[in-house]
C-alpha positions, 0 to 999 in steps of 0.5 A: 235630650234623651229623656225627652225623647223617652217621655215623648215615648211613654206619651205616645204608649199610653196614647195607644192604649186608651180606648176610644170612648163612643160619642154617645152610649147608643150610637158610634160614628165610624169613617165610611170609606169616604173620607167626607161621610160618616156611618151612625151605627146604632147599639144593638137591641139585642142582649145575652138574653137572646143567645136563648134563642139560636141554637148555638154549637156547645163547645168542648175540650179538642180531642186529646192527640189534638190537645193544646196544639189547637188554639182555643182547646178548651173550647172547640168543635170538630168532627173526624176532619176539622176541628175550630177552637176558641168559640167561646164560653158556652158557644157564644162570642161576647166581645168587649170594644177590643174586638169592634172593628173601625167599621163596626164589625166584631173580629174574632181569633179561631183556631182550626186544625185540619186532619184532612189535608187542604186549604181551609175556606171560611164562610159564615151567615147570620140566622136571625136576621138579613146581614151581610155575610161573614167575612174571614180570613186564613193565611198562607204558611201553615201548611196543608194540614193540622193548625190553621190560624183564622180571623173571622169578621161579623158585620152584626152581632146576632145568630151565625152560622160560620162553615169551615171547608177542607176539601169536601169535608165541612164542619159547620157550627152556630154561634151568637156574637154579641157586643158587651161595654 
């Protein structure tokens, strides 16, 4: 009986970890939060092409007494209060179909540390174009001040502006998400 239960097992693993294939190269049927509707999201028109266009942060190492504490070190951006890391090469986001959310947002993993002490807001706004705003999140439990794990949600892809809020001191950065296959 047992090696059935361990095949059954490896089934539902590898199960798991295949990726979803799209109905279609140019659009993805993604559940509304109606149970009887669907959504058509159509594949964007836009290409790395188009990062030429915003005007994105260019990330650089965090600084040293900061170094590897700082998720994404190796690409990050601050200033005397607030650093973010994990921006991406050269400041853009290009995020294969792990990242793409059931509801066709691109998730994104920033790290930030706080040399203010307070609680950190994340706000964001597309710049090329009418989207609805960033959504983010930032969980309890790590204290007042230094590392501050992040999630960031972008409705679209395109040109953004995501702000980080500490107090009264902001750091704010700009950023082109793209989807890649």
């Amino acid at each position: 009986m047992r090696p059935v239960l361990a095949r059954l097992l490896l089934v539902a693993i590898v199960a798991g970890c295949t990726p979803v294939v799209s109905p279609s190269p140019s659009s993805t049927t993604v559940a509304s939060p109606s149970a009887s509707a669907t959504v058509q999201v159509s594949a964007s028109p836009l290409t790395l092409a188009d990062a030429k266009g915003c005007p994105v942060t260019k990330p650089g190492n965090a600084p040293v007494d900061i170094g590897d504490r700082l998720f994404g070190a190796g690409s990050a951006f601050g200033n005397s209060d607030l650093w973010v890391g994990g921006l991406g090469a050269d400041g853009v986001i290009l995020a294969d179909p792990r990242f793409v959310e059931q509801d066709g947002s691109i998730g994104w993993k920033l790290g930030w540390w706080r040399i203010v002490s307070g609680t950190l807001t994340i706000t964001g706004r597309r710049l090329d174009a009418q989207a609805p705003p960033l959504r983010a999140s930032a969980p309890e439990g790590y204290g007042q001040s230094g590392f501050q794990a992040s999630g960031v949600f972008f409705p679209t892809e395109g040109c953004w502006e995501v702000t980080g809020l500490v107090g009264s001191s902001t750091l704010a950065l700009v950023t082109f998400v793209l989807r890649t296959p």
